[in-house]
C-alpha positions as CSV (number, residue, x, y, z in Angstrom):
1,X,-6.2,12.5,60.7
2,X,-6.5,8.9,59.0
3,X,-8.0,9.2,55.6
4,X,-9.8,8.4,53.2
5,X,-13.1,8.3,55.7
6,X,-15.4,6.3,54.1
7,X,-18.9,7.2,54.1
8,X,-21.7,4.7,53.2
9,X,-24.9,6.1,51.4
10,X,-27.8,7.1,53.7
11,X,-30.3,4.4,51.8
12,X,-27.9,1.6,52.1
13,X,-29.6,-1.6,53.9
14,X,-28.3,-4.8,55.0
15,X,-29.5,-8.4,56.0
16,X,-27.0,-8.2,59.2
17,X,-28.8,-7.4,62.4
18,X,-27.4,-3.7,62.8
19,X,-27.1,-1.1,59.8
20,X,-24.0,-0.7,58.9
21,X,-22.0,2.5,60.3
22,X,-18.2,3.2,59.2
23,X,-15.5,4.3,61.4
24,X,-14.6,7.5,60.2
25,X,-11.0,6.4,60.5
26,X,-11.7,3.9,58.1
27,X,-8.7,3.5,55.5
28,X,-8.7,1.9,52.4
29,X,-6.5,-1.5,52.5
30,X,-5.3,-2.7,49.4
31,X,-2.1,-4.7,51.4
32,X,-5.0,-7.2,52.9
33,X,-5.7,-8.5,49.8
34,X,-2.6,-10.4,48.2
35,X,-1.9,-13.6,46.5
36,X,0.7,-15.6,48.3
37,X,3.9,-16.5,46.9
38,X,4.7,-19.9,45.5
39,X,8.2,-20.5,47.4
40,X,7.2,-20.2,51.6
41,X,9.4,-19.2,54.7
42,X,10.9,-22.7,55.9
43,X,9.3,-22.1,59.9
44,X,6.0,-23.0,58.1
45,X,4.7,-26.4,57.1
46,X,1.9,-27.0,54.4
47,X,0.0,-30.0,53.7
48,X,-2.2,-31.2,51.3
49,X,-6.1,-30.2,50.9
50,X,-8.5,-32.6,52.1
51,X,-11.4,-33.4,49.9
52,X,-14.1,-33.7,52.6
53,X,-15.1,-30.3,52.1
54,X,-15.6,-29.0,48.2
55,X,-13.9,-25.5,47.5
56,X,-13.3,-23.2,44.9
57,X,-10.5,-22.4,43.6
58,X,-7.3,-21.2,46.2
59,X,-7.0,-17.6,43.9
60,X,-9.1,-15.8,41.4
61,X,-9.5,-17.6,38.1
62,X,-9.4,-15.8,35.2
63,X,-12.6,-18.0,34.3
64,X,-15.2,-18.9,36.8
65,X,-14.4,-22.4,38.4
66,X,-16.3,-25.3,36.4
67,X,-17.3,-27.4,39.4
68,X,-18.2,-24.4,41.9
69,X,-19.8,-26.8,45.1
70,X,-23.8,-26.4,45.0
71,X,-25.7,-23.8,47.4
72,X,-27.8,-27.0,48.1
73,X,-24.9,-28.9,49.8
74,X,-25.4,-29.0,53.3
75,X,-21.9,-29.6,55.3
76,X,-20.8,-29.6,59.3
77,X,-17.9,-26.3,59.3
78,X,-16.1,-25.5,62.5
79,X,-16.3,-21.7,63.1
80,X,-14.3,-19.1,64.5
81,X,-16.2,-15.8,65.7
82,X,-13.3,-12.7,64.8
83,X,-14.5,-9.2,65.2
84,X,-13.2,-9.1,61.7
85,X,-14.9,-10.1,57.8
86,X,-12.7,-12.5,55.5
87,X,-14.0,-12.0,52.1
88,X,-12.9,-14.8,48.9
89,X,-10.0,-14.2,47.9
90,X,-8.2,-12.2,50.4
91,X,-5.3,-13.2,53.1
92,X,-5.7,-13.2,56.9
93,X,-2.9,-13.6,58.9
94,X,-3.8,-15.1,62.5
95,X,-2.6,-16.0,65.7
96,X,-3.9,-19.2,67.9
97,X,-3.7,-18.8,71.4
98,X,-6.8,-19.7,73.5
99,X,-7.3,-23.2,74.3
100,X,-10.3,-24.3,72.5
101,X,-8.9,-23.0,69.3
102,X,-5.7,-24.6,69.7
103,X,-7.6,-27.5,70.0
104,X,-9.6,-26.7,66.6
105,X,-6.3,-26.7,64.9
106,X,-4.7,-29.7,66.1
107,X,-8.0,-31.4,64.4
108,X,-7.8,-29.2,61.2
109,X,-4.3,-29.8,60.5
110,X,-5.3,-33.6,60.8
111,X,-8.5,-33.8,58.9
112,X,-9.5,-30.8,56.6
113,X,-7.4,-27.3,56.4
114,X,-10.3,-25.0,56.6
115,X,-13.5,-23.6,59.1
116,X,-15.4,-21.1,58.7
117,X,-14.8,-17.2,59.8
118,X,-17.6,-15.3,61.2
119,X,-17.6,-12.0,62.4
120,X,-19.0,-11.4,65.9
121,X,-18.9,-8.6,68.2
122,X,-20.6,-7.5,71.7
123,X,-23.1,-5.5,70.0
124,X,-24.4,-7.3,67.2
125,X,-23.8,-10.9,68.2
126,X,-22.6,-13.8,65.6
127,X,-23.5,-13.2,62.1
128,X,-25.1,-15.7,59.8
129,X,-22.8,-15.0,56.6
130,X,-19.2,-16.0,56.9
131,X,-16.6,-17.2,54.8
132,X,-14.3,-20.5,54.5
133,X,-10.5,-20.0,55.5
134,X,-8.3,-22.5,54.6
135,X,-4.9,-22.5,56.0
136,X,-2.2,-22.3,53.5
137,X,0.7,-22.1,55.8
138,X,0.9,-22.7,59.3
139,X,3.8,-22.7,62.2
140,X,3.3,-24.1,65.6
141,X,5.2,-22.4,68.6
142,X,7.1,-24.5,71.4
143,X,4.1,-23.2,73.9
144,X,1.3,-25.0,71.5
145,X,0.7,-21.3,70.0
146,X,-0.2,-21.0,65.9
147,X,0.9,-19.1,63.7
148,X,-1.5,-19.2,60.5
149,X,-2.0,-17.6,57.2
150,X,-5.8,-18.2,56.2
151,X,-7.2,-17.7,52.4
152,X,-10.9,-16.5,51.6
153,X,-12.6,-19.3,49.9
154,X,-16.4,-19.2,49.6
155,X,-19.2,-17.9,51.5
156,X,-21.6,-19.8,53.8
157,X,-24.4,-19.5,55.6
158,X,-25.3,-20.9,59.0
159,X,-28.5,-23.5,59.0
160,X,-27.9,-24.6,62.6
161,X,-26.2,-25.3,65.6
162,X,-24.4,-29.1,65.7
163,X,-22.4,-28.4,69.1
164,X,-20.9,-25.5,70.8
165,X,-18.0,-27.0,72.6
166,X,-15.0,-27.3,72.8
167,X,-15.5,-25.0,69.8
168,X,-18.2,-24.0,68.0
169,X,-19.2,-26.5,65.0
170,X,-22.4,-25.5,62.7
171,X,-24.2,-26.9,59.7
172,X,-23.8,-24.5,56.6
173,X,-24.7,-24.1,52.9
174,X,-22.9,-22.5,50.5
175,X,-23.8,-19.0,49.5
176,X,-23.7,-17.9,45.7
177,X,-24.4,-14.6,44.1
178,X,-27.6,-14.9,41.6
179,X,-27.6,-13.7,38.1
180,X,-27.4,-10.0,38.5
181,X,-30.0,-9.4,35.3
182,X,-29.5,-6.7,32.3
183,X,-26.7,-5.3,34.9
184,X,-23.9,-4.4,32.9
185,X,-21.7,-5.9,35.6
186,X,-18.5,-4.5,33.8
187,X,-19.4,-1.4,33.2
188,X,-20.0,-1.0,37.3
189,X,-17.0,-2.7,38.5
190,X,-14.9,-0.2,35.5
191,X,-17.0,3.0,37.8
192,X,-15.9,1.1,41.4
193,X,-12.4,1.1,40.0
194,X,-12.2,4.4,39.2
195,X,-13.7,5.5,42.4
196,X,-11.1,4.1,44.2
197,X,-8.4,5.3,42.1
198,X,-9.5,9.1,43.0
199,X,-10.3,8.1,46.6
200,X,-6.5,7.0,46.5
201,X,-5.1,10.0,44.6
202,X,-7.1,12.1,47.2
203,X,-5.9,10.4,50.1
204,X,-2.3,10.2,49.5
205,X,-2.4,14.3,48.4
206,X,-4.0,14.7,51.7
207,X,-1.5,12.8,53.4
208,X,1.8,14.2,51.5
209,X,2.2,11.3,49.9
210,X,3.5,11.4,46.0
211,X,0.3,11.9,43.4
212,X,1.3,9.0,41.7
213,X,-0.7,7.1,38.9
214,X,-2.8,4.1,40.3
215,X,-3.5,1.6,37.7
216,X,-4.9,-1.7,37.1
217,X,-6.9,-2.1,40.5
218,X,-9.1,-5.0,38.5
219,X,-6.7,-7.2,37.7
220,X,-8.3,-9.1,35.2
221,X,-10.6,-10.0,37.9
222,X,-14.4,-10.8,36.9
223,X,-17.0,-8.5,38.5
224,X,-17.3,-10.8,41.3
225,X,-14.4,-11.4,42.6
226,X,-13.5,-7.6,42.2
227,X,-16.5,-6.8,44.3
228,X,-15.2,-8.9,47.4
229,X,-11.7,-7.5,46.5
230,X,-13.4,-3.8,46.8
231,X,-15.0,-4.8,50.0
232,X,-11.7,-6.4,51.2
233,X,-10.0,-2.8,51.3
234,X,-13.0,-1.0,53.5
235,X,-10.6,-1.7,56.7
236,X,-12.0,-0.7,60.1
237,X,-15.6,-0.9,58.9
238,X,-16.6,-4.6,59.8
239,X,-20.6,-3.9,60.0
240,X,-19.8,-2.3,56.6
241,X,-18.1,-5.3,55.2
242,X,-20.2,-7.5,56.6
243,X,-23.1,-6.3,55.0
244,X,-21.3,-6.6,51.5
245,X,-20.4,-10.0,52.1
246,X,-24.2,-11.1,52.8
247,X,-25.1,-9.2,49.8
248,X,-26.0,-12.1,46.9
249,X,-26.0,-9.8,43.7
250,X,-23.1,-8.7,42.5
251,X,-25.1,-5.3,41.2
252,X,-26.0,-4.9,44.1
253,X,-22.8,-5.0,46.3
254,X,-20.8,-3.1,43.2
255,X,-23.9,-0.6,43.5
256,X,-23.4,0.0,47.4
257,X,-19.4,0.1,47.2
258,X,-19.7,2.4,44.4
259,X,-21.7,5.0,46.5
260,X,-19.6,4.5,49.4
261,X,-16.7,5.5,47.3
262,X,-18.6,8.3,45.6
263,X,-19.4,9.7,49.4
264,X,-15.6,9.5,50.4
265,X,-14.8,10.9,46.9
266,X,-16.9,14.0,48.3
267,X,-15.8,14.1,51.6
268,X,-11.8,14.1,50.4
269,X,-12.7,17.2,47.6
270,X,-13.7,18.8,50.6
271,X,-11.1,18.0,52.4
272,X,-8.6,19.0,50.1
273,X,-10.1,22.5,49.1
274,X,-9.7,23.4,52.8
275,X,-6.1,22.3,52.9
276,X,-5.6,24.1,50.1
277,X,-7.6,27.3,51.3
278,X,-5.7,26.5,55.3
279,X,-2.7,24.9,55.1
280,X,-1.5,25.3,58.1
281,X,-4.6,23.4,59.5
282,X,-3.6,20.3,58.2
């Protein structure tokens, strides 16, 4: 049995075509979301940002970045559908295999180091909300294969349609979270941290892994950026994750995350006092 299950509040509600359902395999992944080391394995090559796309900055600031590019700006992005959400900030590791996208690399690795992920599956189609990868290091096989390692940058939205093939290529604006109010944006992300810390505890007990002490889950991270981190570790629940990244308060997604986490929270305490009650019938 793969825990924690992670159970999203009954009144939760989403922009994204479908409402969002979690796997109840769902784990929380706190590997996905690293920061890459400065020194890199010698098989892969970097090069140089181009400046005909404006990002933020490649990690979390401590401070929010001074020129963040404006929700107004209107920009061509090539996409790549994945049945998978990249949120800012965190690391996707890919592989490039079919033709067309092969083809969209060649181009990237000449012009401009990032396009667009957007999650797609059979059900629910393309979404509208993705977010900017930009290829921080990359190794090309003998057989035209890539190898890639992709950061989160910022979110976009899709305005329209410029051409389909060989690859898909759409217009986009940036999407930014609006000012969240009297929210006491702190004080929610200190109560989503804490969540998870339990949810972890829990887990690992349940799993006969040591108790030990999780600390610092925040990591001097503004509410924000902690948010997408927080949504980042909800593996195996892309509707779920998708509907956090389309979210554009940060109350609001901290709000939704914290109740998923306060769900699980129950669901593990349950858990545990049946293991604890039947042992054997762990």
């Amino acid at each position: 049995m793969a825990l924690p299950q992670l159970i999203p509040s009954p009144s939760s509600t989403s922009s994204f075509s479908h409402q969002p359902s979690l796997n109840p395999n769902t784990v929380l992944n706190l590997k996905s979301f690293k920061f890459l080391s400065k020194s890199s394995s010698p098989s892969f090559s970097r090069r140089r940002r181009s400046n005909s796309l404006r990002c933020s900055a490649s990690s979390f600031p401590e401070k929010h970045p001074t020129n963040p590019p404006k929700s107004d700006d209107v920009v061509e992005l090539p996409l790549f559908p994945l049945p998978l959400v990249l949120f800012p900030g965190a690391i996707l590791p890919l592989q490039i295999f079919e033709f067309r996208y092969r083809i969209m690399m060649h181009t990237l690795l000449q012009t401009d180091l990032r396009f667009g992920v957007i999650y797609s599956d059979a059900v629910s189609g393309t979404a509208e909300v993705g977010c900017v990868g930009e290829i921080v290091k990359h190794e090309r096989l003998v057989d035209d294969r890539f190898f890639l390692i992709c950061k989160g940058q910022e979110r976009f939205r899709v305005t329209g349609i410029v051409r389909t093939k060989p690859y898909l290529v759409a217009e986009v604006t940036w999407l930014e979270d609006r000012p969240s109010g009297e929210e006491d944006l702190d004080a929610l992300a200190n109560d989503v941290e804490s969540y998870m810390k339990d949810v972890i505890r829990l887990s690992n007990r349940l799993n006969g892994k040591p108790e030990k002490e999780v600390v610092d889950l925040r990591r001097n991270l503004f509410p924000t950026p902690f948010s997408f981190f927080v949504g980042s570790t909800f593996e195996g629940a892309p509707r779920e994750q998708q509907a956090l990244l389309e979210l554009e308060d940060t109350a609001a997604r901290l709000k939704r995350e914290k109740e998923t986490l306060r769900n699980t929270l129950n669901y593990l305490t349950a858990a545990s006092a049946v293991k604890d009650v039947f042992p054997s019938s762990s």
